[in-house]
N, C-alpha and C positions, 0 to 999 in steps of 0.2 A: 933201748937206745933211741931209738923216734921217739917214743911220749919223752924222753927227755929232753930231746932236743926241740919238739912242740912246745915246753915248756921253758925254756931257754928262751926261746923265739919271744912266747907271749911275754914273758919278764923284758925283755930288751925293751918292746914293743913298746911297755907301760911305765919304762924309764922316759924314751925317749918324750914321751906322751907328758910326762909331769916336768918336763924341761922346758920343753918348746911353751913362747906365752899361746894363752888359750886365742880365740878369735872373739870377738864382742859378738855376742848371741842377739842375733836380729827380733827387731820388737817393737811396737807402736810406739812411735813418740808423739807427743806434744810440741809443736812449733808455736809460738806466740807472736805475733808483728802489731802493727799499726796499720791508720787507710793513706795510702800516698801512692797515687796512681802517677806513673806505672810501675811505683821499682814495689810498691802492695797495693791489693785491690781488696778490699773488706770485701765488697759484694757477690765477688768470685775467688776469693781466699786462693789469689793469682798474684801475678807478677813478676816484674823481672829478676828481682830477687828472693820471693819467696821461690819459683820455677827451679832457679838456676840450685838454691840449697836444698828445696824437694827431691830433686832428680838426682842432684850427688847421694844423700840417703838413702834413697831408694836403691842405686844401683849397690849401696852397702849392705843391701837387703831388707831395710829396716820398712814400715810403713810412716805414713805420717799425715797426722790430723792437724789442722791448722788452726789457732784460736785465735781472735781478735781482741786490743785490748788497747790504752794508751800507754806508749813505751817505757813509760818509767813504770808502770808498774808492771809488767810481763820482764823488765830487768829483775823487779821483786821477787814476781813468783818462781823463776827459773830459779833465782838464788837460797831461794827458801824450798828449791825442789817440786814445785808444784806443777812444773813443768819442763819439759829437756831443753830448749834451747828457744832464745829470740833473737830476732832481729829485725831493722840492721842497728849496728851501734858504732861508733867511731872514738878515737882518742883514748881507747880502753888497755890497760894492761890487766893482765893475770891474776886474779885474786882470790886468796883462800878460797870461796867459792863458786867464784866464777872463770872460766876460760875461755880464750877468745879465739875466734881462727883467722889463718890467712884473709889476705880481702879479697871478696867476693863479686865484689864489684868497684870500682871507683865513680864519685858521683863526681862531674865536669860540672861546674859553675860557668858563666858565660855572659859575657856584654854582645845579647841580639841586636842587630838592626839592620836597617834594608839599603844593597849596595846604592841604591840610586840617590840615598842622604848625603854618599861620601864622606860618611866620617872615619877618623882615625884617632885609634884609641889605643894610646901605649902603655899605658899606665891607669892607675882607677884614678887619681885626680883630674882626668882628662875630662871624665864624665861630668865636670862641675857646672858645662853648659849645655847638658841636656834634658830633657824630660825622662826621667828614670822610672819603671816600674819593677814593682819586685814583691816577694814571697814576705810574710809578715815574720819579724825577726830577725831581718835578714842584716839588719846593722850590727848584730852582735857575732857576723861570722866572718866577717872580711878585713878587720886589723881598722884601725885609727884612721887612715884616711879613706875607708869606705863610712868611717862613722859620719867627719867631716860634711861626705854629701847627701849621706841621710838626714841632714840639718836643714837643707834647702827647700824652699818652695817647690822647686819642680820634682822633687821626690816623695815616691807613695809607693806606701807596703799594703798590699789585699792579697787576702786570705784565698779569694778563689783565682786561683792558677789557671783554670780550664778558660778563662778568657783572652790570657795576654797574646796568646799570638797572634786575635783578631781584633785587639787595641793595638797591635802595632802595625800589622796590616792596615790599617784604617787610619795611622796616623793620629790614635790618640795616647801615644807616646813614641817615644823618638828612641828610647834603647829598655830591652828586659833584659834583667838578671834572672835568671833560672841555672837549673841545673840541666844538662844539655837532652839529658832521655827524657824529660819533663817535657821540655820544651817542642820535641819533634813529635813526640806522643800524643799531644794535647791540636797540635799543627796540623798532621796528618788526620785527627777527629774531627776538626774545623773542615777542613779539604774536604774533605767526606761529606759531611754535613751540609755543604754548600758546592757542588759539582761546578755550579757557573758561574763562580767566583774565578775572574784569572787572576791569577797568581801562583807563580811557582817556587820551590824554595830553594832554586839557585841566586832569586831574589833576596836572600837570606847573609845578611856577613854575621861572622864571630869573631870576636874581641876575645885573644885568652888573657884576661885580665888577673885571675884569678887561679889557687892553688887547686889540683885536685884531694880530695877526699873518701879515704878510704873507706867503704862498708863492711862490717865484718858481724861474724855470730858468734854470740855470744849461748856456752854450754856448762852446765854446773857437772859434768861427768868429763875429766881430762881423757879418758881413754877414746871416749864417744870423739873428741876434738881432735885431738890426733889421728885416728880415723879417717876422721871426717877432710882433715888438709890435704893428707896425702892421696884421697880419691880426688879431690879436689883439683890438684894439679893434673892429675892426668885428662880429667874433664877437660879442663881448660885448653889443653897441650893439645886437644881431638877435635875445639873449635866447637865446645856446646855451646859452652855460655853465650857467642855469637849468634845462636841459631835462636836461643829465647829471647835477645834485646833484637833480633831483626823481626820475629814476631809481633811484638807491640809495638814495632816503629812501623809497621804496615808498607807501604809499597815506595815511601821514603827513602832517599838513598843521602845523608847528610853530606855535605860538603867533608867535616871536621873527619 
């Protein structure tokens, strides 16, 4: 009667076991990004968004190795399996083989400049009479009347971001478009860098001229994404991902 009912017991046991879905069996991944300090750091294979999708994998048990690479091709290799996941990617739906998660971040775009100019800036046509500086490319991402004043004289797109907050400190431009963790990132490295420079960044106005845009990662494994969202949420819900973007904003407290 007991070995029967032991046996009874393990039967149930190994129903129940082939019903219930199994759990994703934790394992090395491959993460692939791009360099764009701070939301990727190539030289510290850091960031605020490689950090924030580390740390959600991890706590799913998984490990995770970080490659470097330029993003359209680490979209490649993910899709072709050569690696679990990259990021960040935007404007992306679900495709045969690739899936996308929740966003992980939102990137803020932003019209900087310094209260004591007094400008006022309702609209991006507004900026038609100022000296504008900005990130290279950048007329292809703000709609028809951002293209408008990337026609002008007074507007210039350069490639090294890590200067503009001390060309517009310096008055040699009158308003940056950046994206807003760029822009305090790069700010607080200047501060730093220069102790005896006064200036503070309640000196600082922002113009929300502009749409935000969502970050997201991109995974060629849908089970690994779904996963991945719903640790995600709860992350978020516990006030992580606050705790990496206050990290690389350093002792900065933004106005926005």
């Amino acid at each position: 009667m007991f070995k029967n009912t032991l046996k009874l017991n393990s039967l149930v046991s190994l129903l129940i076991l082939t019903i219930l879905p199994m759990p994703l069996v934790a394992k090395e991944l491959l993460m692939l990004t791009d360099d764009g300090p701070p939301h990727m750091i190539a030289a510290s294979k850091s960031g605020i968004d490689v950090d924030i999708t580390r740390e959600v994998l991890q706590i799913l048990g998984h490990k995770v190795k970080v490659g470097i690479a330029p993003l359209k091709r680490t979209m490649r290799q993910v899709e072709n399996k050569e690696a679990d996941l990259f990021l960040p990617t935007f404007f992306q739906n679900d495709t045969a083989k690739l899936y996308f998660s929740a966003p992980i971040i939102s990137y803020r775009p932003i019209a900087f400049s310094l209260n004591k100019n007094n400008f006022k800036f309702n609209k991006i046509a507004d900026l038609v009479s100022v000296r504008v500086i900005t990130f290279q490319g950048a007329a292809g991402y703000f709609g028809e009347e951002f293209v408008k004043i990337s026609k002008l004289d007074s507007y210039i797109e350069l490639h090294d971001m890590s200067k503009f907050p001390e060309m517009l400190i310096k008055a040699r431009c009158d308003v940056v478009v950046l994206d807003y963790y760029i822009f305090y990132y790069y700010l607080q490295k200047y501060l730093r860098q220069n102790p005896t420079e006064d200036f503070s960044v309640e000196e600082i106005d922002e113009s929300l001229l502009f749409s935000e845009v969502k970050a997201h990662v991109g995974f060629h494994d849908q089970h690994l994404r779904n996963s991945f969202d719903k640790q995600l949420e709860l992350y978020k819900n516990q006030g992580k991902d606050k705790t990496v973007i206050s990290k690389y904003l350093g002792t900065i407290t933004p106005q926005l």
